[in-house]
C-alpha positions as CSV (number, residue, x, y, z in Angstrom):
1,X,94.6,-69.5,38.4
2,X,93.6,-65.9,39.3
3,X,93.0,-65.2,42.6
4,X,90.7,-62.9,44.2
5,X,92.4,-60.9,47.1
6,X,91.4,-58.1,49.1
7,X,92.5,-54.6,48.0
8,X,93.7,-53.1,51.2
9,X,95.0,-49.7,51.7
10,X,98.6,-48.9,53.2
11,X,99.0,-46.3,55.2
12,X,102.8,-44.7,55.7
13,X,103.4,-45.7,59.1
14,X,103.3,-42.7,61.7
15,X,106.7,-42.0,63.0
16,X,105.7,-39.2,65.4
17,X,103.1,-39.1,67.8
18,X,102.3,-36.0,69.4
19,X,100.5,-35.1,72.7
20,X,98.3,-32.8,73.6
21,X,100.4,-29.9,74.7
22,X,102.7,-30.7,71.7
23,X,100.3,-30.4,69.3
24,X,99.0,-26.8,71.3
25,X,102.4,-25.4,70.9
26,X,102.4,-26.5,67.1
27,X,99.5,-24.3,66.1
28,X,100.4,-21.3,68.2
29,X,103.8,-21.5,66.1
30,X,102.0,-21.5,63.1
31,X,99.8,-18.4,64.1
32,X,102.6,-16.1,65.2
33,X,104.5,-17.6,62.2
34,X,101.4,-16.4,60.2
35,X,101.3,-12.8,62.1
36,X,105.3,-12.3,61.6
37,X,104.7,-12.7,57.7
38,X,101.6,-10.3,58.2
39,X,103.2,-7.6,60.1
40,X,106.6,-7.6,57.3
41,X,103.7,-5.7,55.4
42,X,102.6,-4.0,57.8
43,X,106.1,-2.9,57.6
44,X,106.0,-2.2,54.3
45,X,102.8,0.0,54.4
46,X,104.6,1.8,57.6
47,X,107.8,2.7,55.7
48,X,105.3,3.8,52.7
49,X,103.2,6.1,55.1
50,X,106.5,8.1,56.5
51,X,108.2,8.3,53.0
52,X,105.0,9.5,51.2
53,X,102.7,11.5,54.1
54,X,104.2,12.3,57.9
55,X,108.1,11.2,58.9
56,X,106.5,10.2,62.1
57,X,105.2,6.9,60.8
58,X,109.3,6.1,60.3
59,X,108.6,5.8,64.3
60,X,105.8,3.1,64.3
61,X,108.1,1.6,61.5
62,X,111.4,1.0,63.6
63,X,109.1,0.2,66.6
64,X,107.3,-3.1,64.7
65,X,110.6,-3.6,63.5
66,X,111.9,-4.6,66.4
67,X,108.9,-6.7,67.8
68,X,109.2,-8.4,64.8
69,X,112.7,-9.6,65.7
70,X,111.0,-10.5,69.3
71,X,108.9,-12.5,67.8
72,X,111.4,-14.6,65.9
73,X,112.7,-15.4,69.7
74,X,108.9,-16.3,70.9
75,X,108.5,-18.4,67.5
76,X,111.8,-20.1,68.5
77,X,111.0,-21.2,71.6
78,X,107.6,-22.7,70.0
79,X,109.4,-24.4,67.4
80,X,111.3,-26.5,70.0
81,X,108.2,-26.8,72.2
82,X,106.1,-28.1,69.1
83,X,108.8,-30.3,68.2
84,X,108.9,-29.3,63.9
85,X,111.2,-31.4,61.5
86,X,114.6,-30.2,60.8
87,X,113.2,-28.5,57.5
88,X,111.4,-26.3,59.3
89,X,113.7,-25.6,62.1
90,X,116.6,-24.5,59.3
91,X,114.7,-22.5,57.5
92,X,113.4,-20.6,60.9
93,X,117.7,-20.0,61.6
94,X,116.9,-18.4,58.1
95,X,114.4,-16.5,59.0
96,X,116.5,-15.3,62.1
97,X,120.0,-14.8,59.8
98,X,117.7,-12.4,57.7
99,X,116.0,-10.5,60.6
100,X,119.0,-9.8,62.0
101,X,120.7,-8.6,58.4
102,X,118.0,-6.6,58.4
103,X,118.1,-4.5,61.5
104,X,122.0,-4.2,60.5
105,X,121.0,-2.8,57.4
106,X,120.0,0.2,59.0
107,X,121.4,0.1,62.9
108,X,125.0,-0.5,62.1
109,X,125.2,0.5,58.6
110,X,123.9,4.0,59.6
111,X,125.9,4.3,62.0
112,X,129.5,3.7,60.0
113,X,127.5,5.8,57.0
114,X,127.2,3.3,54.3
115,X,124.4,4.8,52.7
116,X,124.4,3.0,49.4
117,X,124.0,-0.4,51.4
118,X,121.5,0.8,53.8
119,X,119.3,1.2,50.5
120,X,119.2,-3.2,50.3
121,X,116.9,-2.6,53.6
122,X,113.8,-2.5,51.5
123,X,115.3,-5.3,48.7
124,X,115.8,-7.4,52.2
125,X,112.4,-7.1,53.3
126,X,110.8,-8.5,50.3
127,X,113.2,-11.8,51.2
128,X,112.3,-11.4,54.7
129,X,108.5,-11.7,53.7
130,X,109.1,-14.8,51.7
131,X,111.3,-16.2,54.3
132,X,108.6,-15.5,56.4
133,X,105.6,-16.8,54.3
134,X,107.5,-20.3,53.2
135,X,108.2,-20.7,56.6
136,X,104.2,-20.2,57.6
137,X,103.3,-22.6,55.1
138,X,106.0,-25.3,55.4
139,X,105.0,-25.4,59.4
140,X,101.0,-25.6,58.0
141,X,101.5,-27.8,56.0
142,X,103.5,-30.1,58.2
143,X,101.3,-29.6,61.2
144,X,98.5,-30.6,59.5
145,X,100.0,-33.9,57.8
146,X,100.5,-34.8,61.3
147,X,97.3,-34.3,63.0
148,X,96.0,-36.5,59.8
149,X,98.1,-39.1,60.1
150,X,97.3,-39.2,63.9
151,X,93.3,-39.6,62.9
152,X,94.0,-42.7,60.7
């Protein structure tokens, strides 16, 4: 005997619920996230400007460079505030690992004059940006899955 039953659909069962504030804190760590990945090519297109046309640009270049690595604090302290997986927690240590590489690329290696290393400073930044744009994406991604599985 065949019987008819009711197709129903299982949902995953929501293992996070997030408040209000939470959920604030997730999006704003997703925008800077988004902006840090933006201004790495900003960095690019600075370091181009003061190889190619004026020195000076070198300037505007160091100084984004370094707000850049403020921002990895900022996006820290959001992380924890948003309360993001473990994922993307590690792969924002990543992020920092490699921000901080990069400044010694230059700052310290400069300094001790290890010129043929100081060249991996633009190799870096193309891992930076990756870094930067997986980590942007992974928190997207993930913030979004959440709000959804809130609505249903």
């Amino acid at each position: 005997m065949i019987e008819n039953r009711e197709q129903r659909v299982i949902k995953p069962p929501v293992t996070h619920t997030y408040g209000a504030v939470t959920r604030i804190f997730q999006v704003i760590y997703v925008i800077v996230a988004w902006l840090f990945a933006l201004g790495v090519l900003i960095q690019a297109y600075l370091a181009g400007m003061g190889i190619f046309t004026n020195v000076s640009w070198l300037k505007d270049h160091s100084n984004l460079g370094w707000e850049l690595g403020n921002f990895s604090i900022l996006m820290l302290i959001l992380l924890f505030l948003g309360r993001f997986p473990r994922r993307i927690i590690l792969l924002h240590l990543l992020l920092i690992v490699d921000v901080v590489f990069q400044v010694g690329l230059v700052s310290f290696l400069r300094l001790f004059k290890v010129t043929a290393l100081t060249a991996l400073h633009p190799a870096n930044a193309l891992l930076l940006f990756g870094i930067a744009t997986i980590l942007a994406y992974s928190a997207h991604k993930w913030t979004r899955s959440t709000r959804q599985a809130r609505r249903d």
